[in-house]
N, C-alpha and C positions, 0 to 999 in steps of 0.2 A: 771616699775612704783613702787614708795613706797609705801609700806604696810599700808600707813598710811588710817583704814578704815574712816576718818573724811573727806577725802580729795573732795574735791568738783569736780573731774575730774572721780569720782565713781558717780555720782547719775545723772539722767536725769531731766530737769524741769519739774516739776508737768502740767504746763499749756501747755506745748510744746509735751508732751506727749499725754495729751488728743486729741491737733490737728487732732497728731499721729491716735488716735483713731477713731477720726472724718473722716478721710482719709480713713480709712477702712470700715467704714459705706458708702461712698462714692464711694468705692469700689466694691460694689453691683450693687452700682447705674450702674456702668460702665459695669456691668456682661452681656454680651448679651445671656448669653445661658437661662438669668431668663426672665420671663415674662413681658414684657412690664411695667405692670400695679404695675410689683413684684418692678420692677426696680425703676417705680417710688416712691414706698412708702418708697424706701430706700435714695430717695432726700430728700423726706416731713420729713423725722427722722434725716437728717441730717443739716435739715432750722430750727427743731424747736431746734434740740442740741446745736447749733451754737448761739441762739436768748440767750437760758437761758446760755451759755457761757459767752458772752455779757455781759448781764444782770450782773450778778453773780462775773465771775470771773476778766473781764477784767475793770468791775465797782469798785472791790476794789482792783485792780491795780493801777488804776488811784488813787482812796482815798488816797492809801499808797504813791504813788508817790507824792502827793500834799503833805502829811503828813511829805515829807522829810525821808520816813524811804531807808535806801539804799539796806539791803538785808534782802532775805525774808522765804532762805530756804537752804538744804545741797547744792544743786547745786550753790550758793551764786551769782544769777543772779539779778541783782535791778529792781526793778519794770519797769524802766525807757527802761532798757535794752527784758526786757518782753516785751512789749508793743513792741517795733520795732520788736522784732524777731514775734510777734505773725501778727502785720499787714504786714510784709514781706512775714511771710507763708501765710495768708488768701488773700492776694492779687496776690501770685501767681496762688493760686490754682482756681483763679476765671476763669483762661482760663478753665479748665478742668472740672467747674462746668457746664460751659456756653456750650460746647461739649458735655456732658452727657443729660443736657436739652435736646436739639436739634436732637440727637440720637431718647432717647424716643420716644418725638413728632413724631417724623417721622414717627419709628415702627408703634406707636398707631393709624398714619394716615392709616395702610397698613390691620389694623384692623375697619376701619369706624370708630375711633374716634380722632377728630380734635380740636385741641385748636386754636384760632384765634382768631385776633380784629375785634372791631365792623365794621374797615373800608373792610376788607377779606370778609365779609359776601353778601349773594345775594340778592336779592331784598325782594323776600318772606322774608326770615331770618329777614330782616332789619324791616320790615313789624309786624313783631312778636315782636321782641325785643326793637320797640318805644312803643307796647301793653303794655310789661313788663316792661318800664320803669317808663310809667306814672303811672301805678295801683299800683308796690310794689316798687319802687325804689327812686322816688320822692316825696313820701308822706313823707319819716323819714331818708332822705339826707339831710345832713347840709351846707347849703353856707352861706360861711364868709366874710366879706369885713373886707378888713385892710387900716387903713389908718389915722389919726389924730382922730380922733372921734371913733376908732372902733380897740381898740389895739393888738396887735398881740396876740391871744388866749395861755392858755396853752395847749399844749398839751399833750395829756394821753400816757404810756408805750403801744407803738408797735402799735403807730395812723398809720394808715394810710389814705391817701388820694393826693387830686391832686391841685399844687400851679396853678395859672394862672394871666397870662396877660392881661387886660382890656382897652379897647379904648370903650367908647360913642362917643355920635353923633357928642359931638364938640371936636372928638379926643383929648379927654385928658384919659391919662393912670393910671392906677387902680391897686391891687394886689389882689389877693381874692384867700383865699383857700376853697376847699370843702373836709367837711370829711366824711368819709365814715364809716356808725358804723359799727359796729362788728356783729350786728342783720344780716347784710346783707351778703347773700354767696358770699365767694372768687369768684366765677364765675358763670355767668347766663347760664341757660344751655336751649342749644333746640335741643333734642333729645340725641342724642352722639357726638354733638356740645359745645364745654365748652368758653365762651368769659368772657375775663378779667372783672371784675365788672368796673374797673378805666377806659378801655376805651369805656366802654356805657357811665359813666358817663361824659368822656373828649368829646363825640360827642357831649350831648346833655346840654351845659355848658353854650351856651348862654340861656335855658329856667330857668335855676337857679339865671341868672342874667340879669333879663328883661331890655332890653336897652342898654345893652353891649355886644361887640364881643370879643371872645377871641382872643387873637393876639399870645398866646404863652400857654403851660401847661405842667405840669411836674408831673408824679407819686412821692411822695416819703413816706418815712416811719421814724419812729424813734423811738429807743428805748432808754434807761430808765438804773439807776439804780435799782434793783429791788429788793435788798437784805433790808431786815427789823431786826435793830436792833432794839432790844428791854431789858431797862435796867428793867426788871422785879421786882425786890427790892423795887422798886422805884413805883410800878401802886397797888393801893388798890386793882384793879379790873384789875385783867389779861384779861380776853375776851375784857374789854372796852380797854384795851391798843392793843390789838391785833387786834380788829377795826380800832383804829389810824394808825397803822402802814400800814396795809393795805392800808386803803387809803392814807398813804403818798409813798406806791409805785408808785404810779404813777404820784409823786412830784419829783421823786429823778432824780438827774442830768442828762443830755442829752451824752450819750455815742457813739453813731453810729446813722448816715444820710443815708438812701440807696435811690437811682435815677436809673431811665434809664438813659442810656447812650447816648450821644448828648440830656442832656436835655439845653434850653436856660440857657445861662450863666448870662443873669440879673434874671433870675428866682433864680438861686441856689444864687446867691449876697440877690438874697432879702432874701432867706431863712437864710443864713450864719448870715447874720445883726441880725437874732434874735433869732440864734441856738447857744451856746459856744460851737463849736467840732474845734477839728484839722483837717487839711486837709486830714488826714490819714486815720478820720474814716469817710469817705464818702467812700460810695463802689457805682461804679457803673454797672448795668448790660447791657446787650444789648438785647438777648431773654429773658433771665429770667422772670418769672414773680416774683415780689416782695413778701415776704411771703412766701416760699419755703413750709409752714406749710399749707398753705393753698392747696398745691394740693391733701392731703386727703381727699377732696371733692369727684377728679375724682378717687381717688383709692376705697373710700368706694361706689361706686354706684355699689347698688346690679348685674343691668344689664349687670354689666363686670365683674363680678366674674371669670369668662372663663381666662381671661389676668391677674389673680394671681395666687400663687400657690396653688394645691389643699387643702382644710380646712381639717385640722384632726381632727377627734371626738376623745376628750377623754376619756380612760375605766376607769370606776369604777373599783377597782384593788380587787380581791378574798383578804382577807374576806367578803370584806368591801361591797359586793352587797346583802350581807343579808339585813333583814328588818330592823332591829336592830341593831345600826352601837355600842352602846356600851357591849353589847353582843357580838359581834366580836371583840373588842376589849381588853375587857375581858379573852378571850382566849389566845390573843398573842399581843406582842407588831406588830407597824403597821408603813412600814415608804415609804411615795408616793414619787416617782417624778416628778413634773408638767413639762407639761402640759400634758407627755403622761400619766401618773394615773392623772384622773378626780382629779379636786379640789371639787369636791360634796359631798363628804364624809366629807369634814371642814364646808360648810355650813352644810350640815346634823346634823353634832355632834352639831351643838348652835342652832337649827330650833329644834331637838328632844331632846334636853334638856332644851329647852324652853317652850316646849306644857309635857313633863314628871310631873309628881305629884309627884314621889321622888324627883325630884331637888330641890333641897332650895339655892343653889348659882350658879350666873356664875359670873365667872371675865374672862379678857381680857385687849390685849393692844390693843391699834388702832392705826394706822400713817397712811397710805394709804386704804381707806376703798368703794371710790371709789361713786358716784355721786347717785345711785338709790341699794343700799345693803341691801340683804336678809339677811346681818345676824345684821346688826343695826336695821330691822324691826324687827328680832327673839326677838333681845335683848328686843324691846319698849314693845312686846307682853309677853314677859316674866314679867317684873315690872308692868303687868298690870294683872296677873295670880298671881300676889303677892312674888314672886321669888325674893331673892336679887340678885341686880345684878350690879357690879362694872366694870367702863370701867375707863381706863385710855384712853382718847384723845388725842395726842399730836398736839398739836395746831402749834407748829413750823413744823410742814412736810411742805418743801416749796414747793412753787406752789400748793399745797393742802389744805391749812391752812382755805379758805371759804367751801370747803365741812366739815372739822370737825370740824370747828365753828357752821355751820347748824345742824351736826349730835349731837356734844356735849349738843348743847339747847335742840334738842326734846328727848335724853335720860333724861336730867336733869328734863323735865316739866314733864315727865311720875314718875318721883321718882325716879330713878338710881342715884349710888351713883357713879360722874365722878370727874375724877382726871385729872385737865388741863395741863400736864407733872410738871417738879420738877426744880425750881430755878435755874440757871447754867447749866441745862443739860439736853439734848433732849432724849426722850426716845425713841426708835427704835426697842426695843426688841421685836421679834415676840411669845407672849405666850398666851393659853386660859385654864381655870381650869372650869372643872365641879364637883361640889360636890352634892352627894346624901345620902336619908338617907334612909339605905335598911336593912331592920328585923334588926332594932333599930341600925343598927351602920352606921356612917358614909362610902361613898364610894369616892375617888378623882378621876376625869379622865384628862390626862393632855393632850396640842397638844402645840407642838413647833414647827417653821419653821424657814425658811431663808429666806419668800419670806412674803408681807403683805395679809390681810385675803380681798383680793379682787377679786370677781370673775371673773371679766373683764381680767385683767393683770395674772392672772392665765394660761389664756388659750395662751400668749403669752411669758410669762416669765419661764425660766425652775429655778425650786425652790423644794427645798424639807421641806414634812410635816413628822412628826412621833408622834407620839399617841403610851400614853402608859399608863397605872396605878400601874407603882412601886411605894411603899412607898416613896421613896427616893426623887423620881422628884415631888412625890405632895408637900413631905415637904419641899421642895426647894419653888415649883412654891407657897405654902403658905407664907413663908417668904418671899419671893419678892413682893408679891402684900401687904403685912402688909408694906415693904420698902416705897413701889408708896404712901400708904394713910396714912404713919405716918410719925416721925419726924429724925428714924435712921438715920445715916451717917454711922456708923460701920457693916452693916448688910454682912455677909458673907454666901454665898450658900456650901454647903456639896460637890453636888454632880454636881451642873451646874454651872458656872462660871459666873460671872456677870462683866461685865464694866462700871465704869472705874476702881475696884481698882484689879482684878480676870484676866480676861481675856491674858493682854500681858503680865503678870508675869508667865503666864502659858505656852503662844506660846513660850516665850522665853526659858524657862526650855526644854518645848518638845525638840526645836529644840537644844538645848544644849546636852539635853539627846540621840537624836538620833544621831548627829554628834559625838558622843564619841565612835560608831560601824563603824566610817573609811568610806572605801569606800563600806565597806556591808552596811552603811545607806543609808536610802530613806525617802524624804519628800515631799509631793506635797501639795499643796497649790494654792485650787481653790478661785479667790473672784474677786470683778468686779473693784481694785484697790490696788495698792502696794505704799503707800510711806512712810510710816513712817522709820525715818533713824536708832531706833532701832535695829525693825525686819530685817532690809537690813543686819546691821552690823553682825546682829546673823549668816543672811544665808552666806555672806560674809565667816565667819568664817567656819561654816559647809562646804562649797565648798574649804578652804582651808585643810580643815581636811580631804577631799578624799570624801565625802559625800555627795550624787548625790543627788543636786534638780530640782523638777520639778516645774515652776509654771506658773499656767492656771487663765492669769490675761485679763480679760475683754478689759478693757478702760487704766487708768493711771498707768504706772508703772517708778517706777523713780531709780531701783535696775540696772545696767550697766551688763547685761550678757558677758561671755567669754572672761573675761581678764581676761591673763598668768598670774598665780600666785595667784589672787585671786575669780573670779567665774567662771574658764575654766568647773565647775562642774554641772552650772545653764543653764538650759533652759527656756525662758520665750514663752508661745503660748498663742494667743489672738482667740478665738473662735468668728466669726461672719458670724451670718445667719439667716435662717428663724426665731426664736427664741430669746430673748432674755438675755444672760446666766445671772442669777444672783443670784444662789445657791451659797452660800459659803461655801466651807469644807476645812475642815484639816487633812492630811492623814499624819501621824509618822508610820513607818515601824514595828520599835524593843517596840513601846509603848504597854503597855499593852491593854488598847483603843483600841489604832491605828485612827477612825474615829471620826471626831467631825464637828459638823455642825453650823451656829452660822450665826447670824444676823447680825454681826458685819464683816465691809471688814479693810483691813489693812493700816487702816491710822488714823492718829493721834486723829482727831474728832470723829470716832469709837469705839478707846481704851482709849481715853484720858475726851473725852468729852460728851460721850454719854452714857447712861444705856443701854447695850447692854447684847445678853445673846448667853453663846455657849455651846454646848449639848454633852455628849459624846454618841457614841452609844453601845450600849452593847451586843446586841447579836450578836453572830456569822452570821448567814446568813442576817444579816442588815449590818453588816462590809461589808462582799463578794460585794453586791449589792451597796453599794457606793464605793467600791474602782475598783469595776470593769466600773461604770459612770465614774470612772478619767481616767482610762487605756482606757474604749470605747474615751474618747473624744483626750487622746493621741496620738491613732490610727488615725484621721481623718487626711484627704490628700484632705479635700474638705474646709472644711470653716476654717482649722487652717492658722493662721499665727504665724513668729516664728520672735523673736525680736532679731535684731544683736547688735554687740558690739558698733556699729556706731549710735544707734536709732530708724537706719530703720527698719522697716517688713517687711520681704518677704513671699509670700505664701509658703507654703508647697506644692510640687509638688505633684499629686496622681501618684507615683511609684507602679507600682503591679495594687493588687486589689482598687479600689474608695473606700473610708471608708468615708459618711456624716452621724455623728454620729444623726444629729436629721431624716434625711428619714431613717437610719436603725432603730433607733427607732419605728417610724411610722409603719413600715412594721411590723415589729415584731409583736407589740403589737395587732394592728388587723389581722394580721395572727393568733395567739392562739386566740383570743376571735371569731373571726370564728369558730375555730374546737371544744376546748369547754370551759364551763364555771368551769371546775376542774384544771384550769391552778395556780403550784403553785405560791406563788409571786417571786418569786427569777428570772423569768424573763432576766434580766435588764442582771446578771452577766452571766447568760446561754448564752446570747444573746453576748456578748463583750466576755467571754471567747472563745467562734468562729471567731469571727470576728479577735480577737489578734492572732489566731491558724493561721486562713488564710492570715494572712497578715503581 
């Protein structure tokens, strides 16, 4: 092949690779050694990944495709050409979905818990669930008539409900849908019995339509464009523009039909008459139940906790279980990794800096912050203590945008001074400053992460925090937040990197830097996406220079590993498991660094289009402890996959000793906090330096 790194025969499609990655989450689902209940929660992640796929990417597929644009990226595949290959993929894979289903169920049957239709059900049962229909299910069910007088309604992004066939008395036929709002649960449950909500409602269809029999009915669903532009420039008032768009999501064009299978054929005509989709994006199922999102119903009932994997409690990590988290702080810099170190010590830091009498400031960013947070309460109780306190909101976090329009308002009505993100660019940087004033002089406390300050996702995301009070990083983390609420464009960090104009001018240098030590370099590069055709080129180059990369890439990667000549040098491994990996670091070998961590993953709208921020670490036993997280996750022979030259994954076989780096984690971690509480932090690398010994 020609060296040519432009060539389009080097790069994988962004969208096609995701599949990729969806196929691996799907992958779980298939695992029978996990838990029934584990298995299923790894479908529900993969219906609702699939939906915002949809939504998102395959919606401005179609845009661009209507727009006439013909190519769209280094893999130089046309929208048009996307589009087929992506419904080629997802309609194969529908066998494999519909067998993974079916599987579960079964298990879950061999456990007493049964999913079935209203017609499976026993007398008693049936008995119950006409109780439950008429009390909560019929009072705030919507039945529609269609027909000359009564026009085919709009429908809302990801409606579901049921079409149906109609004959009264003098046999004349009818069309009527019922929708089924979102108030009501994906399924009615009696006992450890879960029944589809659509077929209580398809039994009892003639009491919604008094005088008519149903003669036919059909589940279906439909989604949505769902992406929200917004020409900002242009809205005096952002939050009111960010309301409009909002509600015009669920205006935007109709992309995907989903049905059971063998639904009536004049049912789906009537529906097609008033849906624009291609035949393509009808999917149909046969067990499935529609909504794949929906079966976190049956996974989160407490009562089957048993049929998931055991819950690990997270440890407050030494120093940090003192009373006094800036006191411990103070002593030494501090740096977690979630979910096994508690995320309690991030809320702590804004909870006790909030109720503190030296604090006179906090600032912070926010993007994911998450529906019911102690630390936007911190914050509201802080501006009510008289405390300044600045939050930048980023209002564009999609699928998130109504929690931080809600949170953005009641910081603003308390007096907080919030910052709605910045014109052209979404802010995503993970930072919080504490300023105090202590025997008359100012004190800065700073905390930066890779992961958002939400407790929830905390306990499920592995992310890391670090906490520190050098001069350096406060007067960095001060000039960034004067950036957020003032008018610069030139604003340059010292010591932390900022995106867009910092960051890839930096990756790029590292990686230039370290490929100039041959085959004695080493770069590894952890982050939950790889496309920007830059970076590809740089590692491209480095693997041609003898200089070995490693990269622990999530979900997209669109970089061609183990072509002769130019990245025979490159390993790509996709970590998927309990956990969901979304720490980003960058490990340079010969850099004087070496470690850096950063909010920002590798691709274009991170480096290019977003204020993003990346950290170096500086102390020595803070390096050890994340470079030994990349070599522990290395080692794994349990939830790694490795990416071939061809696109595919194949798992990594456990040769030798099992290495799953998140249960050895687990073990570890409540192993020493059993025995005692003088456990130093370093942990992580003690623990992976054995594990790499043994294996």
């Amino acid at each position: 092949m020609a060296l040519d790194l432009s060539s389009s025969q080097l790069y994988f499609n962004r969208e096609l690779s995701w599949l990729q990655f969806n196929s691996r989450v799907l992958a779980q689902a298939l695992d029978e050694q996990l838990p029934p209940l584990e298995r299923l929660k790894f479908l529900a992640i993969y219906g609702t990944n699939l939906d915002e796929f949809y939504m998102i990417r395959v919606a401005g597929l179609k845009a661009l495709y209507k727009a006439g644009i013909q190519e769209t990226g280094p893999d130089k595949l046309t929208p048009s050409q996307q589009l087929e290959q992506i419904h080629g993929y997802l309609h194969k894979e529908h066998k494999v979905l519909e067998s993974c289903y079916t599987s579960i169920i079964s298990e879950l049957h061999t456990h007493g818990v049964n999913v079935k239709n209203h017609d499976a059900l026993n007398q008693d049962e049936k008995v119950e669930i006409k109780e439950k229909f008429f009390n909560e299910i019929y009072p705030v069910i919507i039945p529609i008539a269609v027909d000359a007088t009564h026009p085919f309604p709009h429908l809302n992004n990801l409606s579901f409900g049921l079409a149906l066939t109609l004959e009264d008395d003098s046999k004349h036929i009818k069309h009527g849908l019922v929708r089924i709002p979102r108030i009501l649960p994906r399924f009615i449950q009696l006992g450890q019995t879960f029944i589809p909500i659509e077929s209580v409602v398809e039994h009892f269809a003639s009491e919604l339509f008094p005088g008519f029999s149903p003669l036919a009915s059909t589940p279906f669903r439909v989604t949505r464009n769902a992406d929200i532009e917004i020409e900002e420039e242009e809205a005096d008032d952002f939050l009111e523009i960010l309301q409009e768009g909002l509600r015009s999501r669920n205006k935007g064009s109709l992309i995907r039909l989903e049905l059971i299978d063998g639904a009536d054929a004049d049912l789906i005509n009537f529906l097609l008459s008033h849906l624009n989709l291609d035949d393509k994006d009808i999917y149909s199922y046969k067990t499935l139940p529609l909504n794949l999102g929906g079966l976190w119903q049956i996974v989160g009932d407490k009562a089957l906790s048993h049929l998931v994997l055991p819950t690990f409690s997270p440890k407050i990590l030494p120093p940090l279980n003192s009373e006094n988290i800036f006191e411990a702080i103070e002593k030494q810099d501090v740096l977690l990794y979630h979910p096994f170190d508690s995320f309690e010590p991030v809320v702590k830091f804004i909870k006790q800096a909030a109720a503190d009498p030296e604090t006179i400031t906090i600032r912070m960013t926010l993007y994911r912050a998450g529906p019911n947070s102690p630390i936007v309460k911190a914050l509201i109780d802080a501006v009510r203590d008289g405390k300044q306190v600045m939050v930048l909101v980023e209002l564009k976090a999609r699928f998130d945008e109504e929690n931080n329009l809600r949170w953005a308002r009641a910081l603003e009505d308390v007096g907080a001074h919030v910052v709605y993100g910045i014109p052209g660019l979404k802010v995503h940087a993970k930072i919080a400053q504490v300023i105090k004033r202590q025997n008359g002089k100012l004190k800065s406390y700073v905390h930066l992460a890779t992961g958002n300050y939400n407790p929830s996702t905390s306990k499920i995301y592995t992310d890391i925090s670090y906490f520190t009070t050098k001069e350096i990083f406060s007067t960095d983390a001060t000039h960034f937040f004067h950036f957020l609420t003032g008018f610069s464009t030139h604003t340059k960090l010292d010591t932390l990197f900022m995106s867009p104009t910092q960051i890839k001018p930096k990756l790029l240098k590292l990686i230039e830097k370290e490929y100039k030590h041959g085959s004695e370099g080493h770069i590894i590069l952890k982050a939950n996406s790889l496309v920007d055709a830059d970076i590809i080129k740089a590692l491209y180059i480095a693997s041609q220079k003898g200089c070995k990369v490693d990269l622990i890439i999530r979900g997209i990667c669109c970089l061609r590993p183990g072509i002769k000549g130019i990245s025979e040098n490159i390993t790509v491994s996709s970590v998927i498991g309990k956990y969901l990996e979304h720490a980003r670091v960058y490990f340079f070998k010969h850099d004087k660094i070496k470690c850096y961590i950063a909010s920002a993953d590798l691709m274009p709208r991170n480096l290019v289009r977003r204020v993003e921020l990346m950290t170096p670490i500086l102390e020595e036993n803070l390096k050890q402890k994340i470079e030994q997280i990349l070599m522990l996750q290395l080692a794994d022979n349990t939830l790694r996959w490795k990416l071939q030259e061809d696109g595919n994954y194949t798992k990594v076989p456990p040769l030798g000793k099992t290495v799953n780096n998140h249960t050895v984690l687990e073990e570890y971690v409540n192993k020493i906090h059993d025995k005692t509480k003088k456990e130093t932090p370093d942990y992580v690398s003690r623990l992976a330096n054995r594990i790499l010994k043994d294996s």
